[in-house]
C-alpha positions in Angstrom: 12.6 -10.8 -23.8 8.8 -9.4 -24.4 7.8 -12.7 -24.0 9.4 -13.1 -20.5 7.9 -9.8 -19.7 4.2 -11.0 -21.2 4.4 -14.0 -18.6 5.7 -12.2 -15.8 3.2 -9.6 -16.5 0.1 -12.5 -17.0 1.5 -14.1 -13.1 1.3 -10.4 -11.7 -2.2 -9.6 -13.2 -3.4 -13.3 -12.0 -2.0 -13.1 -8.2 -3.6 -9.5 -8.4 -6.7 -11.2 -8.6 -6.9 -13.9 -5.6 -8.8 -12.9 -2.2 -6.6 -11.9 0.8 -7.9 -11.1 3.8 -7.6 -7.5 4.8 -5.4 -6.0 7.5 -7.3 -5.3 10.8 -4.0 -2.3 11.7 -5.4 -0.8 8.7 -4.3 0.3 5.3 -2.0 3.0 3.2 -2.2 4.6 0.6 1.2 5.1 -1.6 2.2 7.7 -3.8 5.3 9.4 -5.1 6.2 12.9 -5.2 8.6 14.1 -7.5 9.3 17.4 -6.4 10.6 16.2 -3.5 12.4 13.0 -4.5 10.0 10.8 -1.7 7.9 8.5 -1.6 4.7 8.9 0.4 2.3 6.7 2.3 -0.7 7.9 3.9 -1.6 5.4 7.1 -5.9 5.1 7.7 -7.1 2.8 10.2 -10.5 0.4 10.0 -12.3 -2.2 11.3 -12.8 -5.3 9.7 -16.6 -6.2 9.5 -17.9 -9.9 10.2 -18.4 -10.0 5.9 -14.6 -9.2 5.7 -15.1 -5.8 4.6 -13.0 -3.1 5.6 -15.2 0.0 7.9 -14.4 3.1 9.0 -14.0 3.1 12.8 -15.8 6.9 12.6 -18.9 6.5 10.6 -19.3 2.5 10.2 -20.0 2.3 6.6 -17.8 0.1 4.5 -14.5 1.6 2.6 -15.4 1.2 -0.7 -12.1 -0.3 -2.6 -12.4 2.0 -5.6 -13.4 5.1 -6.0 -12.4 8.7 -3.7 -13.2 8.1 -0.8 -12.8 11.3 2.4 -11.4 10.1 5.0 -8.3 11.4 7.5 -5.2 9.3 7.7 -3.6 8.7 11.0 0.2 8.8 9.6 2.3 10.0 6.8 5.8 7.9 6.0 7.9 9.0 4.0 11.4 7.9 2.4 13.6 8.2 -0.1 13.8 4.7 -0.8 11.6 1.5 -0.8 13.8 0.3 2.3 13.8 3.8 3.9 10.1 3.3 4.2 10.4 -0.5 5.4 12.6 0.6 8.4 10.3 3.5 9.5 7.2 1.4 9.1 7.9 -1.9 10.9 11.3 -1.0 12.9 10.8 2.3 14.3 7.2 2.7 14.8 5.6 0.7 17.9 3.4 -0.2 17.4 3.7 -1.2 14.1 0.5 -0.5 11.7 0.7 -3.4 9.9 -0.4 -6.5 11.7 -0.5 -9.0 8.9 2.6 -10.5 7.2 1.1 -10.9 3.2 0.7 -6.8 3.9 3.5 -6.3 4.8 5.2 -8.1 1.8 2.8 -6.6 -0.7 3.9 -3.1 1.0 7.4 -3.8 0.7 6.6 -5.0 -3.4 4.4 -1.4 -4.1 7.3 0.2 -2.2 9.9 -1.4 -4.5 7.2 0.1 -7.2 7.1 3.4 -6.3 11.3 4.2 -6.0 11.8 2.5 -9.4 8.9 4.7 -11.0 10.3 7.8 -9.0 13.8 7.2 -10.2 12.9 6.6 -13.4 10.3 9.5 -14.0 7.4 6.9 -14.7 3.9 7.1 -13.2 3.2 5.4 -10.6 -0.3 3.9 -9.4 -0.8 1.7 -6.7 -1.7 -2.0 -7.2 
C-alpha cells in the first residue's frame, strides 16, 4: 500500500510541476476554517501580462507566486463541502470567476483537499 501511495504521490508532485497558463478571471486563494466547519476561498482578480505573468489590475506590478503578498480580494465562497463550493462558484455566480477549464478542475481537486483535511482535522495548504 505505501508503495501505491509513493507513486501516486511521485505523479502528483510531477503534474505539480508542468506550466499552465494562468486564468485571465483571476485566482483564489483556499483555506479551511475549523471553527466554523467551512471551507473558504478568497476570489482576486488580475491581468495577465504579454510574459504570461499574472498583474494586479490596481498597481501593475506582477503577483509574485510565493511569498505574502497585500492585496483585496473581490469575493469570499464559502461551503461546507467541496461540491457546496463548486455550485456557488460556477452555477450560481454570473458571471462566473473562473474562465479557464484546467482551473476549474484543479479548483474542484484543492476543494476535494480542503473537506477531507477539514473533516479529518489535518492541515491543509494549498497546492
Amino acid at each position: 500500500m505505501d508503495l501505491i501511495l509513493d507513486d501516486l504521490a511521485a505523479i502528483d508532485n510531477k503534474l505539480s510541476q508542468r506550466y499552465i497558463e494562468l486564468d485571465p478571471g483571476g485566482y483564489f486563494i483556499i483555506y479551511v476554517d475549523r471553527n466554523v466547519g467551512l471551507i473558504y476561498a478568497k476570489h482576486f482578480t488580475n491581468i495577465i501580462d504579454d510574459q504570461g505573468l499574472a498583474v494586479d489590475p490596481e498597481t501593475g506590478k506582477v503577483i509574485p507566486a510565493k511569498g505574502k503578498v497585500e492585496r483585496t480580494h473581490t469575493t469570499v465562497f464559502s461551503g461546507r463541502t467541496a461540491k457546496e463550493l463548486c455550485v456557488k462558484i460556477f452555477e450560481e455566480t454570473q458571471p462566473c470567476p473562473v474562465t479557464f477549464l484546467d482551473h476549474a478542475a484543479y479548483l474542484g481537486r484543492e476543494f476535494v483537499r480542503a473537506e477531507v483535511a477539514l473533516v479529518l482535522g489535518q492541515e491543509y495548504i494549498q497546492d
